[in-house]
C-alpha positions as CSV (number, residue, x, y, z in Angstrom):
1,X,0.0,0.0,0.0
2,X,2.7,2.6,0.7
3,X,4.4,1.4,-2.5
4,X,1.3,2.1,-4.3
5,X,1.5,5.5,-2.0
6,X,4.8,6.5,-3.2
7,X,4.3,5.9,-6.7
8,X,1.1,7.6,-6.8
9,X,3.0,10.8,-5.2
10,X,5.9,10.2,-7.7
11,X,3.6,10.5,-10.8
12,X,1.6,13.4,-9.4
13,X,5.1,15.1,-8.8
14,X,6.0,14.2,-12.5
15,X,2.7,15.6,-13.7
16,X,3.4,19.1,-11.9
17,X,6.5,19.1,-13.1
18,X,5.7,19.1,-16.5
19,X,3.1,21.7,-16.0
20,X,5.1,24.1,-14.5
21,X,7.6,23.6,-17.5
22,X,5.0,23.8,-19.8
23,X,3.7,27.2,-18.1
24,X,7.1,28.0,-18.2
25,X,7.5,27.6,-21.9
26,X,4.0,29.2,-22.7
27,X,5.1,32.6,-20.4
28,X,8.4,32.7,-22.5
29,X,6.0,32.5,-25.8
30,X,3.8,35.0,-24.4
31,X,7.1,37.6,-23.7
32,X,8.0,36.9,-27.2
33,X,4.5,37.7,-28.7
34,X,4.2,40.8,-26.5
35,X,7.5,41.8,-26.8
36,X,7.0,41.6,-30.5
37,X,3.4,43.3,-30.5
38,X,5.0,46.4,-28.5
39,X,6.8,47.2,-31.6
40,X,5.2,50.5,-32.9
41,X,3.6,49.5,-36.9
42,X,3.6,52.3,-39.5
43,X,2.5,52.1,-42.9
44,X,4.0,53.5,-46.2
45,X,2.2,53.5,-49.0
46,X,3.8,53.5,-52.9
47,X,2.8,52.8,-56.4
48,X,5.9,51.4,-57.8
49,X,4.7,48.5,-60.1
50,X,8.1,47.2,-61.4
51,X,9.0,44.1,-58.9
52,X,13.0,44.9,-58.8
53,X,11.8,48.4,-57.3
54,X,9.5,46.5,-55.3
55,X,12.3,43.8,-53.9
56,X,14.9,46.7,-53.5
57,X,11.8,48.7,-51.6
58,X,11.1,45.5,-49.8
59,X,14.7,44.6,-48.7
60,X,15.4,48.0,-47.2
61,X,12.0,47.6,-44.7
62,X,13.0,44.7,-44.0
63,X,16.8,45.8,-42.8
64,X,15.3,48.7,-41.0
65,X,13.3,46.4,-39.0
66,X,15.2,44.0,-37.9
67,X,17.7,46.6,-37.3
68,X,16.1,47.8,-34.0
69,X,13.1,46.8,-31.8
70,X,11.0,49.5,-31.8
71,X,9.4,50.4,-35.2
72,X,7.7,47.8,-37.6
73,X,7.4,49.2,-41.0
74,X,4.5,47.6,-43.2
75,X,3.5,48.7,-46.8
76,X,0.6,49.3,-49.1
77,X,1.3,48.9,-53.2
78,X,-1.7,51.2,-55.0
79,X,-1.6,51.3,-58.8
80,X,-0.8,54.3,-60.1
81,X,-3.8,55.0,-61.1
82,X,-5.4,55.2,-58.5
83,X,-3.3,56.7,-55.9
84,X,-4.0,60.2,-56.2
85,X,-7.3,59.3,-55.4
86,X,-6.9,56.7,-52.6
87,X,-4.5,59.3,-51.0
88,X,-6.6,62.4,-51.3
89,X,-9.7,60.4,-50.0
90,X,-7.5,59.2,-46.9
91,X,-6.6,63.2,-46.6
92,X,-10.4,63.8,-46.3
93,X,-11.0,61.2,-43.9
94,X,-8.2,61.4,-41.3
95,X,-6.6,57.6,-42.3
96,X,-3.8,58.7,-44.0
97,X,-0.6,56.7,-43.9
98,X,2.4,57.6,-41.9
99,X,4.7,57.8,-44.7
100,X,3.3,58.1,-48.5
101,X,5.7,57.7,-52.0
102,X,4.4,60.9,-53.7
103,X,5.7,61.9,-57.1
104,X,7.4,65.1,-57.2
105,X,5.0,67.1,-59.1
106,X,1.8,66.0,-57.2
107,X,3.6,66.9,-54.1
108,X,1.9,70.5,-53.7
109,X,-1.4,69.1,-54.5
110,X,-1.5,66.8,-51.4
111,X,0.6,69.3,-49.1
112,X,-2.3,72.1,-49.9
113,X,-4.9,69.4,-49.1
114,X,-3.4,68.2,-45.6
115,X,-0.1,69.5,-45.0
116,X,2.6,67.2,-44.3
117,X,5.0,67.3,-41.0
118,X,8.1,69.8,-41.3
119,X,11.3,67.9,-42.1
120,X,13.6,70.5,-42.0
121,X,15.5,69.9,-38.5
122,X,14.8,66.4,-38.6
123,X,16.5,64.6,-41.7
124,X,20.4,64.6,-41.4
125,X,22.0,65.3,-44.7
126,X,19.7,67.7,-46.3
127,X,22.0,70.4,-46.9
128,X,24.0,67.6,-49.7
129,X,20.8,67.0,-51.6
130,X,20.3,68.9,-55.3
131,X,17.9,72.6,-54.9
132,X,15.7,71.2,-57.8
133,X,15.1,68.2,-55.7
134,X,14.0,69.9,-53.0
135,X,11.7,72.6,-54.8
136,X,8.9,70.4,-54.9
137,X,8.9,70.0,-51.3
138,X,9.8,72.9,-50.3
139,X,7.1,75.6,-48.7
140,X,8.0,79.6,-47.4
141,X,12.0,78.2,-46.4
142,X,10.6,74.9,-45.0
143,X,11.1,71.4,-45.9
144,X,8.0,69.5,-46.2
145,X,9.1,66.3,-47.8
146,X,12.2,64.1,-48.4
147,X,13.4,63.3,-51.8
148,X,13.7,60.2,-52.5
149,X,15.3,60.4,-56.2
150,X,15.5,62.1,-59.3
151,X,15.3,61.4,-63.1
152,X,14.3,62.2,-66.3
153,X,13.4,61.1,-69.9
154,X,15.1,60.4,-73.2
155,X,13.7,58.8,-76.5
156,X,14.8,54.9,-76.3
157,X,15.6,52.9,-79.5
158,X,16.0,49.8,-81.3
159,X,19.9,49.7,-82.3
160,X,19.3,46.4,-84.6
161,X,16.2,48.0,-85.9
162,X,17.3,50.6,-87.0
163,X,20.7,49.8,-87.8
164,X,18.9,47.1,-90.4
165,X,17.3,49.6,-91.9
166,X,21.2,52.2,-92.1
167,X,19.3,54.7,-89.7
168,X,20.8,56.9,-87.2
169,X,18.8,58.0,-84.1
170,X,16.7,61.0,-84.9
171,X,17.6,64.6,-84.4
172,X,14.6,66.5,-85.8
173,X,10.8,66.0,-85.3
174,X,10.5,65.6,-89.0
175,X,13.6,62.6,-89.3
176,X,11.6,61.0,-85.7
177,X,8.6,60.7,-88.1
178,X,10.4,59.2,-91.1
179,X,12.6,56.9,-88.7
180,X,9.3,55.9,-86.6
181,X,7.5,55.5,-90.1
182,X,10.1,53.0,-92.1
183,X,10.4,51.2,-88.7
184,X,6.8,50.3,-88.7
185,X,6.6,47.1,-90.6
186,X,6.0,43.3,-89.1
187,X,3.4,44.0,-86.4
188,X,6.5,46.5,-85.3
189,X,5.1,49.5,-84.4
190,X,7.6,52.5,-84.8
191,X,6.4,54.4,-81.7
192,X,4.2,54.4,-78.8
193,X,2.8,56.9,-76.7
194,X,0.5,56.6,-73.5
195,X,-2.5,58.7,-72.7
196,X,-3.7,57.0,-69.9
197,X,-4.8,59.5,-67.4
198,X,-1.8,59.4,-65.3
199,X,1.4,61.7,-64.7
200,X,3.2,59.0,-66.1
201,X,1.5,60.0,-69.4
202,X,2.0,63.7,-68.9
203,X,6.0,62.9,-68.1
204,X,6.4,61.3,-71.5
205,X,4.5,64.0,-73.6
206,X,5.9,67.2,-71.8
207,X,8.9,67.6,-72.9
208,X,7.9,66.7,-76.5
209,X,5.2,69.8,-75.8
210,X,8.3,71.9,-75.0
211,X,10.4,70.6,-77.3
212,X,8.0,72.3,-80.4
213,X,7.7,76.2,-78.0
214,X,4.3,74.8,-76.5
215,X,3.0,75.0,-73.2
216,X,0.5,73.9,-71.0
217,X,-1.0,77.6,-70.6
218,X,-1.5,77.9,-74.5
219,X,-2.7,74.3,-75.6
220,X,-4.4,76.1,-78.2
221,X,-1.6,78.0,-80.0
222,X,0.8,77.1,-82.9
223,X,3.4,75.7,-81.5
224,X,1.5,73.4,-78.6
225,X,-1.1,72.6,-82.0
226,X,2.6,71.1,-83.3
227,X,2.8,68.4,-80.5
228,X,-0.9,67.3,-80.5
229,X,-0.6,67.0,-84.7
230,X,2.4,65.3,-84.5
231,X,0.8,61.9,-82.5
232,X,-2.4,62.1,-84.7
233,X,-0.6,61.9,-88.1
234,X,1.7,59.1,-86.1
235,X,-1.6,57.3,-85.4
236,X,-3.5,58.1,-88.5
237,X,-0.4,56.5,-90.8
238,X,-0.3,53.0,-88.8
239,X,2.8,54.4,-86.9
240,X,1.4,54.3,-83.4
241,X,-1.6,52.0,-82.3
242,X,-3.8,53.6,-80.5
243,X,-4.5,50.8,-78.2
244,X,-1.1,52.3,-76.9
245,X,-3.0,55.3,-74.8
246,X,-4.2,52.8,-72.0
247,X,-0.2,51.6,-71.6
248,X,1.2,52.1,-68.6
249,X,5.2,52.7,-68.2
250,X,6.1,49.3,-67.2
251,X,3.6,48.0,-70.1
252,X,5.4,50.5,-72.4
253,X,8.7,48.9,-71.3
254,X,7.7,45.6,-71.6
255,X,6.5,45.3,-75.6
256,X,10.2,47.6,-76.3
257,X,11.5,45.0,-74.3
258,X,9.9,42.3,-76.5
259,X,10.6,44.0,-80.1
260,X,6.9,45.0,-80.4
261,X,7.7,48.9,-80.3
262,X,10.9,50.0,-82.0
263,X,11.3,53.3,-80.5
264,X,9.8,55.2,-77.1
265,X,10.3,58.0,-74.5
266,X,11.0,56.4,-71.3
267,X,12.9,57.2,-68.0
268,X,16.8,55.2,-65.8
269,X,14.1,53.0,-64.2
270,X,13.0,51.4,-67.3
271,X,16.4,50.2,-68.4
272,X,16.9,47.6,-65.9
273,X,12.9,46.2,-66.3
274,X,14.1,46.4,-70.0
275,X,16.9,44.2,-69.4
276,X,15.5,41.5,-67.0
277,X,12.7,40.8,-69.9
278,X,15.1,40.6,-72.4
279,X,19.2,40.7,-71.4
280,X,20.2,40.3,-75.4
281,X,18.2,43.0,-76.9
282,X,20.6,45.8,-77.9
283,X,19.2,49.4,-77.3
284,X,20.8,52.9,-76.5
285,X,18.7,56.4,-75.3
286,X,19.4,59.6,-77.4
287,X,18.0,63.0,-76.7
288,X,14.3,64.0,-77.4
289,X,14.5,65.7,-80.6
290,X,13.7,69.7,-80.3
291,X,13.4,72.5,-82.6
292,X,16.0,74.8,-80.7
293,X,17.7,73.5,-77.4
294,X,18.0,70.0,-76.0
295,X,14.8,69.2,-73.2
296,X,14.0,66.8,-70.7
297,X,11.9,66.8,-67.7
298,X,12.9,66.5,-64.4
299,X,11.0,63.9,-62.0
300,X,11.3,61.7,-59.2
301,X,9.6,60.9,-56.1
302,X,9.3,62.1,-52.5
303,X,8.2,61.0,-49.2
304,X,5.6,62.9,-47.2
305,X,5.1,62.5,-43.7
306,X,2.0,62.7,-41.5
307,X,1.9,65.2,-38.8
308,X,0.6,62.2,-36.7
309,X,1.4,59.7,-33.8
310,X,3.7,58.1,-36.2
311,X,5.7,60.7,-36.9
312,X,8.9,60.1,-35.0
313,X,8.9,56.5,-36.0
314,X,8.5,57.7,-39.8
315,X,11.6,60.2,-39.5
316,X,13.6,57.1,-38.1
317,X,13.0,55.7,-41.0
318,X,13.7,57.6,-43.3
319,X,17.6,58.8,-41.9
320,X,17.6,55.2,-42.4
321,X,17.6,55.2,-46.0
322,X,19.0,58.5,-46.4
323,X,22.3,57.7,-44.3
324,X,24.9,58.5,-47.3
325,X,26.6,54.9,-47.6
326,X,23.3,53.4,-47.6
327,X,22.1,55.2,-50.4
328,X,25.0,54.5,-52.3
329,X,24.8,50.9,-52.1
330,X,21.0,50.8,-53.5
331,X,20.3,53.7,-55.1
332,X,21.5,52.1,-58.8
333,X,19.5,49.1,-58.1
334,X,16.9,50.9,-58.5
335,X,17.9,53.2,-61.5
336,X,17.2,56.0,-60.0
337,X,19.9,58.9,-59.8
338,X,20.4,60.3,-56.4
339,X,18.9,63.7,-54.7
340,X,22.2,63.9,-53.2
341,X,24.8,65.3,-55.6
342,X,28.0,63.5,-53.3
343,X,26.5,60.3,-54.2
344,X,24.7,61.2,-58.2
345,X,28.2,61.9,-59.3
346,X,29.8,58.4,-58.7
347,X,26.6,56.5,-60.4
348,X,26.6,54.4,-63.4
349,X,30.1,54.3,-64.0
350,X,30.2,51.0,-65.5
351,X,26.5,51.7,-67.1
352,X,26.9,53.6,-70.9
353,X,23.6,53.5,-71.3
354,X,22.3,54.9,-67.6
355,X,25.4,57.5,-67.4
356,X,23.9,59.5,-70.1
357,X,20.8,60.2,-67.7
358,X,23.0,62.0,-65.7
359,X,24.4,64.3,-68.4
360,X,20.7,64.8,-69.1
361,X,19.7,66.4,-65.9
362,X,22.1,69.5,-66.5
363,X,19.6,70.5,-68.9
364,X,15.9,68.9,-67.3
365,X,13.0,71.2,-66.7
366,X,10.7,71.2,-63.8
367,X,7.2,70.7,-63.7
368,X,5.1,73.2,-62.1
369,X,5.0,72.6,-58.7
370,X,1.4,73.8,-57.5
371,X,-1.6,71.9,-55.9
372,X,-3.3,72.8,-59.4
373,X,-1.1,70.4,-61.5
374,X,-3.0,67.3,-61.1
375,X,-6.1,68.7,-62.4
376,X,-3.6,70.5,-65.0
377,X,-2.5,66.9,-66.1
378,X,-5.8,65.6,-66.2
379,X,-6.7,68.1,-68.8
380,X,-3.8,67.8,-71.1
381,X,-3.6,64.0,-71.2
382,X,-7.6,64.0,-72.0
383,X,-6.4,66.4,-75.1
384,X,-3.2,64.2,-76.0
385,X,-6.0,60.6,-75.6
386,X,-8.6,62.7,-78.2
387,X,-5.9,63.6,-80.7
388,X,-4.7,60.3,-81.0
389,X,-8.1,58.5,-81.3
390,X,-8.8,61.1,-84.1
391,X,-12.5,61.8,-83.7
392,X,-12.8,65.2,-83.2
393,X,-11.9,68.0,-84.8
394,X,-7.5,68.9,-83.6
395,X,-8.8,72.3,-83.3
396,X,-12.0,72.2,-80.7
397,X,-9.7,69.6,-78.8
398,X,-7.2,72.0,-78.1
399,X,-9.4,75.1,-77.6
400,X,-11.3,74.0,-75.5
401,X,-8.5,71.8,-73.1
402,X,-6.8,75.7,-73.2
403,X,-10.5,77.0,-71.8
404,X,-10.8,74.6,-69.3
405,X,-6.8,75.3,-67.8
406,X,-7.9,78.8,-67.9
407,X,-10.4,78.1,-65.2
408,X,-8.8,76.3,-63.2
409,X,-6.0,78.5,-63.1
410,X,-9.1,80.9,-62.0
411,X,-9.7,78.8,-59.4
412,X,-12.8,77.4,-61.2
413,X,-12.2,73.8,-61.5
């Protein structure tokens, strides 16, 4: 009987025993998880729809994190289209983002809609970045926004194409149209042009607008009439499809990449998308052909902060990714050229093709950088996506896109 006593007191020990460990073990879990749950989440929203800018995005939030044990960065990928929108609504409704990827010339839209947390004693380095990179974000001597890069545009081509046919890359408007026309044979088209309703559509067309005398305030003169023409007879002669207007950037870079398109205007970020599709197809960039001096236009992105609980956690982050060596090592990856002009100089040694970009910028134009240029962009794309579908007259198009910027420069749209 005491045997069975003692054993019964033995097993009952046992049992407690593992208990306790088990207890043990599930405290330790608990710890972890709440040790893990106290880190403070912010979000950052972008549009980026190339995956290499994606992964490069991706692998920086993911060093940042597990660099430290306070701040959890987490992201949200919105198309392009439809950022302006999702952004401004979260404006309106108080659920904006910590951190949001703007482009540089939508920057003074969002900033007059909710403004975004002043930068300017807060973000280590600022004094090394370019003044044209900051002008977007800049507002009566403050700094509203970090720069996250900068580039601009140049006409890709087809080297085989066009070296098949003894071309040279064109100089003038009128060669563009003869080299875009012979090129246009075997389901090649010779050009393509978006006209989706996008700033990606606006960034490609600008500087061809420029490049004739035309602006956006006189859509309805000679010179901007020049432009506009130029895509219709493109369209009208087989030369451009116009199922090209609903082609994004990365689905323009994808049929060049492919041999579908023998000539485009595209931007350093398309290069590398151009390459991963296709590593043997051998093309070069050239300068946008102009009637009097050489033009590009200036882009990039920049990151706004909201003046929010996540503020401080967002401005870690971002001296982060704007620590000098850092942005050396991934800035190229993502063929973007630097804000920072102690790191844009070294880029692209290696990299014919990319290192002209950088000659480029000496000579880039600005957008305008006003909370009006969305609605600006809007307009001008609409007139670009009628000319090409050739329905209306070129002529009402154009008069009345330059009525309808003329009120909202009034403040009446």
């Amino acid at each position: 009987m005491r045997d069975k006593i003692r054993f019964l007191s033995a097993a009952l020990a046992a049992m407690l025993a593992v208990s306790l460990a088990a207890a043990g073990l599930g405290g330790c879990g608990k710890e972890e998880e709440i040790k893990q749950s106290k880190k403070q989440q912010i979000e950052l929203w972008y549009y980026w729809d190339m995956a290499y800018q994606q992964k490069v995005l991706g692998d920086l939030i993911d060093e940042f994190n597990h660099s430290q044990d306070e701040i959890e960065v987490t992201t949200r990928y919105i198309p392009d289209a439809d950022f302006k929108k999702e952004l401004a609504l979260s404006m309106y409704e108080g659920t904006m983002p910590d951190i949001a990827l703007v482009d540089s010339a939508d920057f003074q839209f969002f900033q007059h809609t909710q403004p975004f947390a002043d930068l300017t004693d807060e973000i280590e380095g600022l004094e090394d970045y370019l003044p044209e990179a900051l002008a977007p974000c800049e507002e009566e001597g403050r700094i509203k926004g970090l720069p996250f890069g900068v580039n601009c545009v140049a006409l890709f081509y087809n080297e085989e194409m066009l070296a098949k046919r003894g071309l040279n890359p064109p100089a003038t408007w009128q060669e563009f149209y003869d080299t875009a026309k012979a090129l246009t044979a075997d389901g090649v088209y010779g050009y393509a042009q978006p006209a989706l309703e996008s700033e990606e559509s606006m960034y490609s067309f600008l500087p061809v607008l420029w490049s004739m005398g035309g602006d956006v305030d006189c859509l309805n003169s000679r010179k901007s009439a020049y432009a506009f023409q130029l895509f219709r007879d493109l369209t009208e002669d087989g030369v451009v499809s116009r199922q090209s207007i609903s082609l994004t950037h990365k689905d323009l870079a994808q049929q060049f990449a492919k041999g579908n398109i023998a000539m485009m205007i595209g931007n350093p970020m398309q290069v590398e998308y151009i390459r991963k599709i296709n590593p043997d197809l051998a093309f070069d960039v050239t300068d946008i052909p102009s009637i009097s001096d050489k033009v590009t236009v200036l882009g990039g992105e920049i990151f706004g902060v909201t003046d929010g609980k996540g503020k401080d956690a967002a401005i870690e982050f971002l001296n982060y990714i704007s620590d000098k060596d850092r942005m050396a090592g991934y800035m190229d990856d993502l063929g973007y050229m630097a804000a920072r002009k102690d790191i844009l100089d070294d880029q692209f040694q290696e990299d014919a093709v990319l290192h002209k970009f950088i000659g480029m910028l000496s000579y880039a134009r600005t957008r305008e950088f006003t909370y009006q240029w969305p609605d600006i962009t809007r307009t001008v794309v609409s007139a670009l996506e009628q000319s090409i579908i050739g329905e209306e007259d070129e002529r009402i198009i154009l008069e009345e896109a330059a009525d309808s910027i003329q009120k909202i420069r009034e403040g009446g749209q």
